[in-house]
Every structure is written in structure tokens, then in C-alpha cells.
MIZARO-665949 format. One line per 2 residues: number of its first residue (from 1); their letters; for each residue x, y, z of N, C-alpha, C. Coordinates in steps of 0.001 Angstrom, whole numbers. Example, Ala and Ser with C-alpha at 12.3 -4.5 7.8 and 13.67 -1.06 7.14 Angstrom:
MIZARO-665949
1) as) 13190:-5690:7800:12300:-4500:7800:13200:-3300:7800 ~ 12850:-2250:7080:13670:-1060:7140:12900:30:7870
end
This chain:
MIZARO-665949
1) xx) 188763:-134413:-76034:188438:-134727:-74663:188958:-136126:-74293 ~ 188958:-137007:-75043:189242:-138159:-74585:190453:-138540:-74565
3) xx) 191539:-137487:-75269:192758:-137664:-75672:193576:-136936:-73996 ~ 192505:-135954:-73479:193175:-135530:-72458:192604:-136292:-70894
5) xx) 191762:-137626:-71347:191439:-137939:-70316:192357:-139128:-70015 ~ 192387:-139434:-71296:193945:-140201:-71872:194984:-140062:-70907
7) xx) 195325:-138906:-70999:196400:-138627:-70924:196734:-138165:-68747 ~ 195651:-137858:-68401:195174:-137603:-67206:195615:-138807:-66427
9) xx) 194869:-140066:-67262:194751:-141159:-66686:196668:-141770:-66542 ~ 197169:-141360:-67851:198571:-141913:-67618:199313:-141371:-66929
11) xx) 198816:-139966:-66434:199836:-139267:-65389:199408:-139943:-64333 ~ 197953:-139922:-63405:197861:-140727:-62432:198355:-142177:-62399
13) xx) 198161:-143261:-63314:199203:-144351:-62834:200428:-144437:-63032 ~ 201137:-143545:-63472:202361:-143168:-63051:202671:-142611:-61965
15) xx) 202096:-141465:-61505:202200:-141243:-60230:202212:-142351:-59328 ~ 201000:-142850:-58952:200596:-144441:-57846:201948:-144980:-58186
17) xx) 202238:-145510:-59190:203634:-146755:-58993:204840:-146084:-58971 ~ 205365:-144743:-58907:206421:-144540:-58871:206152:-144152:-57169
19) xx) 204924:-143343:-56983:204775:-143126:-55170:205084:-144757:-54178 ~ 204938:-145346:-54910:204720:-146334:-53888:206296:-147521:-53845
21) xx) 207119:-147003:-54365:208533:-147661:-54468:208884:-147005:-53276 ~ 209657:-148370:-52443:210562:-147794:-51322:212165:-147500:-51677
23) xx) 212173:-147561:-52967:213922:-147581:-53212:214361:-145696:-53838 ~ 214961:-145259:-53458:214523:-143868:-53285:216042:-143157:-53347
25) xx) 216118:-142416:-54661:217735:-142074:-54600:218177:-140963:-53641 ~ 216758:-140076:-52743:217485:-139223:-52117:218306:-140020:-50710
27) xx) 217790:-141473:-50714:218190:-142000:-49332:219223:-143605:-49787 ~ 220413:-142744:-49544:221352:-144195:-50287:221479:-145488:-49315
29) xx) 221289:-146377:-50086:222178:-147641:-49483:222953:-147457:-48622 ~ 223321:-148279:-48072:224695:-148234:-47494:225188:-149851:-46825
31) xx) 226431:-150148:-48364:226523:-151759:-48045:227633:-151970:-46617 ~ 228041:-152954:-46603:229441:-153309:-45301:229661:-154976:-45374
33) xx) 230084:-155257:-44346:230199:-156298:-44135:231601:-156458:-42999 ~ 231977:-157730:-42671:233109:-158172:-41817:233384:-159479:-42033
35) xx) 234763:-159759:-41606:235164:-161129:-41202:235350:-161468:-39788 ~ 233828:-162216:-39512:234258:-163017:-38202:234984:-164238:-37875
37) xx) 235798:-163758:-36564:236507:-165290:-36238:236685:-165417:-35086 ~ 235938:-164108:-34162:235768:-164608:-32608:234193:-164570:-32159
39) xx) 234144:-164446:-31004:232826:-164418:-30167:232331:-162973:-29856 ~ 233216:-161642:-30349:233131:-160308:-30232:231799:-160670:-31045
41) xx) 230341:-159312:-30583:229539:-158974:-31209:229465:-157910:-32174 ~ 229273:-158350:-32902:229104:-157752:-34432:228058:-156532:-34393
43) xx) 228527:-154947:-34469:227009:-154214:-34274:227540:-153603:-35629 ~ 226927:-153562:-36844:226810:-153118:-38529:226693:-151903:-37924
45) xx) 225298:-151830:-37516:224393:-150498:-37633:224040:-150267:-36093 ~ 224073:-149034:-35553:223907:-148634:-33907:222715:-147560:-33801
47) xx) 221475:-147591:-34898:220719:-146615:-34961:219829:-147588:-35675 ~ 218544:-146886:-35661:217320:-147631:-36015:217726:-147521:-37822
49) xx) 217148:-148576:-38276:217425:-148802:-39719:216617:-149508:-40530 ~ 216784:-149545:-41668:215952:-150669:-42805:217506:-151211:-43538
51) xx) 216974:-153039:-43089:217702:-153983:-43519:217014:-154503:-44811 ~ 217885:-154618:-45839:217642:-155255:-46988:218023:-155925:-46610
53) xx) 219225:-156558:-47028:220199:-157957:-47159:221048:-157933:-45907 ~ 220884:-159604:-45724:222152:-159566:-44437:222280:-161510:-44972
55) xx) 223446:-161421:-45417:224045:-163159:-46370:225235:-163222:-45128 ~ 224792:-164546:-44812:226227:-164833:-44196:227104:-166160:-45023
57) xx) 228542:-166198:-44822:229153:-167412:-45603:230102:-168123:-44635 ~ 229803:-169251:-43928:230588:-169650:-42474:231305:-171001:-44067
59) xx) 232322:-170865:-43246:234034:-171421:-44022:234446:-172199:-42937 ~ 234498:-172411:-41874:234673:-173046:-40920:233474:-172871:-39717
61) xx) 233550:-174273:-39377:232154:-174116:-38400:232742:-174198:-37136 ~ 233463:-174381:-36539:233818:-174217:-34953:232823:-175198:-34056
63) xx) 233027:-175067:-32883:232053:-176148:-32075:230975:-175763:-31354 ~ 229863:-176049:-31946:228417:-175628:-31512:228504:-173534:-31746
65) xx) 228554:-173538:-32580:228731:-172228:-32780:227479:-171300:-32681 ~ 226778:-171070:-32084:225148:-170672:-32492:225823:-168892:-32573
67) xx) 225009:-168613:-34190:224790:-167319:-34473:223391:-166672:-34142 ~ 223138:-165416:-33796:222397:-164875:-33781:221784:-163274:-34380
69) xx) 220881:-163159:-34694:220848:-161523:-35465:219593:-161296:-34484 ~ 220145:-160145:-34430:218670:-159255:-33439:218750:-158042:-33460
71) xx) 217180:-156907:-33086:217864:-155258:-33190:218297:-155253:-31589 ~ 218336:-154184:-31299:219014:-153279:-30284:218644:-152655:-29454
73) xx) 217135:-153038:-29504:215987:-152592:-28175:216603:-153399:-27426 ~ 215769:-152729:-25935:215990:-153200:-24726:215554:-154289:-24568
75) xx) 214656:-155066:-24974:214089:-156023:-25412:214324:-156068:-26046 ~ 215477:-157645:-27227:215481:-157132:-28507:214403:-158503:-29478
77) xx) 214491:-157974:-30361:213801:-159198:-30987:214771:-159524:-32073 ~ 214807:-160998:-32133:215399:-161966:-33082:215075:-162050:-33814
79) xx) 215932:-161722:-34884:215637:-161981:-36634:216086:-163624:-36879 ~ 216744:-164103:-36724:217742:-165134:-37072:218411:-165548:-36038
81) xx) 218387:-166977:-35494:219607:-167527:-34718:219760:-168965:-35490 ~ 220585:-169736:-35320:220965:-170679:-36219:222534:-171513:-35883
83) xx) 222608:-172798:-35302:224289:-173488:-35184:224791:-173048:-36796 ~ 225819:-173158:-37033:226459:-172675:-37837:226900:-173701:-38643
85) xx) 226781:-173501:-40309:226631:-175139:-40805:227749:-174159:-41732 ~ 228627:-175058:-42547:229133:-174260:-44232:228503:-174601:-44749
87) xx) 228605:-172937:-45557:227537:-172923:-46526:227418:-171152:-46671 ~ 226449:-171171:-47280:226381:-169519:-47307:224511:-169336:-47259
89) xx) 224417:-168617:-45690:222894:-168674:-45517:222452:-167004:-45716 ~ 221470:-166768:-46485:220576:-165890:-46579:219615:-165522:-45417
91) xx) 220165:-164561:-44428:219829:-164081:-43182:218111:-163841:-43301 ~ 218517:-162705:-44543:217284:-161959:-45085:217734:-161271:-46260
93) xx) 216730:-161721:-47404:217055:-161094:-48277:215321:-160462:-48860 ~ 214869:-159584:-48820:213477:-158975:-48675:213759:-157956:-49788
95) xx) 212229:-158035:-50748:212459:-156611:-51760:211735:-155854:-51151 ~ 210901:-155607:-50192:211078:-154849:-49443:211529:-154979:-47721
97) xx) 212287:-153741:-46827:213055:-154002:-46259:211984:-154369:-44810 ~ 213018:-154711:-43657:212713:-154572:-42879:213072:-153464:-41616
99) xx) 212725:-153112:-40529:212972:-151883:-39507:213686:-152810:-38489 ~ 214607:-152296:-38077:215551:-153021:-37129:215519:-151835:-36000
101) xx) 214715:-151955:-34660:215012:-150325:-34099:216240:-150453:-33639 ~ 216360:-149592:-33291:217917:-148653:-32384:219130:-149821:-33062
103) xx) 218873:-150416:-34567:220169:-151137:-34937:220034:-152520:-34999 ~ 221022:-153049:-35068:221562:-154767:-35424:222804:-155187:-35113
105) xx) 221962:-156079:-34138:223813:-156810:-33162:223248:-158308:-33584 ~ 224685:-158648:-34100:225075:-160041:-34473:226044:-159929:-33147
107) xx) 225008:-161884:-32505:226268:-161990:-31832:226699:-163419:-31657 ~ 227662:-164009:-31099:228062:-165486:-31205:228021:-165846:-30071
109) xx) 228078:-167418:-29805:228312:-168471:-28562:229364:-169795:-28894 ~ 229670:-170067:-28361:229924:-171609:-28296:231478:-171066:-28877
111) xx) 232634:-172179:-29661:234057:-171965:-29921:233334:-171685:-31902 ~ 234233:-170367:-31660:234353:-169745:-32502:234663:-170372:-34102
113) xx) 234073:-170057:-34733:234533:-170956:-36503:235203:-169348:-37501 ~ 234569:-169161:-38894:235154:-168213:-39718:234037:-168119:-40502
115) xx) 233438:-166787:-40275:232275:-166449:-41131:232429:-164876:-41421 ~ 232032:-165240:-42916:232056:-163451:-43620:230475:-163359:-43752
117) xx) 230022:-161638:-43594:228584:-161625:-43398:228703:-159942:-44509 ~ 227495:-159949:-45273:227675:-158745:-46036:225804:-158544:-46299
119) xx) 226123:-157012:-45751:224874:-156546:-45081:224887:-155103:-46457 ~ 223223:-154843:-46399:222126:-153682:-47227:221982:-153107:-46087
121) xx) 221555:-151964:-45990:220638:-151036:-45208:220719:-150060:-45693 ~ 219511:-149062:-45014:219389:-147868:-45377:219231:-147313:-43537
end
């Protein structure tokens, strides 16, 4: 009896911690990225999503360059805005993700510099 209560018990906390992982092979990744070097807005993703990672690496800073990350509601809300320094900034890097609805538009202002950005989602 105790060997199968044992054993009861190790199937249930196995169950709980494998149920409760959001990383999930029926639903893949899907990495990208770009090289920016104008004021065109950047849209990765055009549908509601989960952002893991979004690293940007500005190589040239341009003049008053302000970046911005936001989703794609009508209202959107801002993840990230920031003048643009070199360097390589960590947008978001989350072990677990975040919901971006209807997507993620990066977009720019001011004279343009040279930034590579490499984005997670699901």
C-alpha cells in the first residue's frame, strides 16, 4: 500500500510541473529579426502573440533617435520607448512570455542611426 501511494504521489507531482510549463512543443517558436536604418515601422508580428525576447543592438545612434515598442491595438500600449544609446538593450527578455494583442510595431522618430533587433514569439 504504501509503495502504491508512493507511487500515486509521484505521478501527481509530475503531472502539476510538467502542466504548468508554458514552453510547449506542439506550439513552436518562431525567431526573426531585421536591420534597421530608416524611420519605416518595424511590424515582426501583425496578429496577437506571446513575446519572449525582443534584444535590440543600435551601432550607430543617429540624432535624437527615440525607439519605441508597442502592440497593435487601437489604443496601443507601450512596452519600451527609449533615445537610442550603443549598446545592445534587452527590450524584454521574460521566462515567461508576454501577450502583445493584434501584434508588435516598432517604430522610430528623430534622424535615423543603425540598429539590428532579434525577436522570440510564439
Amino acid at each position: 500500500m504504501k509503495k502504491l501511494l508512493t507511487f500515486l504521489l509521484s505521478i501527481y507531482l509530475a503531472g502539476a510541473c510538467l502542466a504548468a510549463q508554458e514552453y510547449s512543443a506542439n506550439i513552436p517558436w518562431t525567431r526573426g529579426g531585421t536591420h534597421q536604418t530608416s524611420n519605416t515601422t518595424w511590424t515582426p508580428v501583425a496578429s496577437t502573440c506571446v513575446l519572449n525576447v525582443l534584444v535590440m543592438n543600435v551601432s550607430a545612434i543617429g540624432t535624437s533617435w527615440v525607439i519605441t515598442v508597442k502592440t497593435k491595438e487601437s489604443t496601443p500600449r507601450t512596452l519600451w520607448t527609449g533615445t537610442a544609446a550603443l549598446g545592445t538593450v534587452p527590450i524584454f527578455q521574460g521566462a515567461v512570455g508576454i501577450e502583445m494583442t493584434n501584434g508588435i510595431d516598432v517604430t522610430f522618430s528623430g534622424t535615423a542611426g543603425t540598429a539590428d533587433f532579434f525577436i522570440v514569439y510564439r
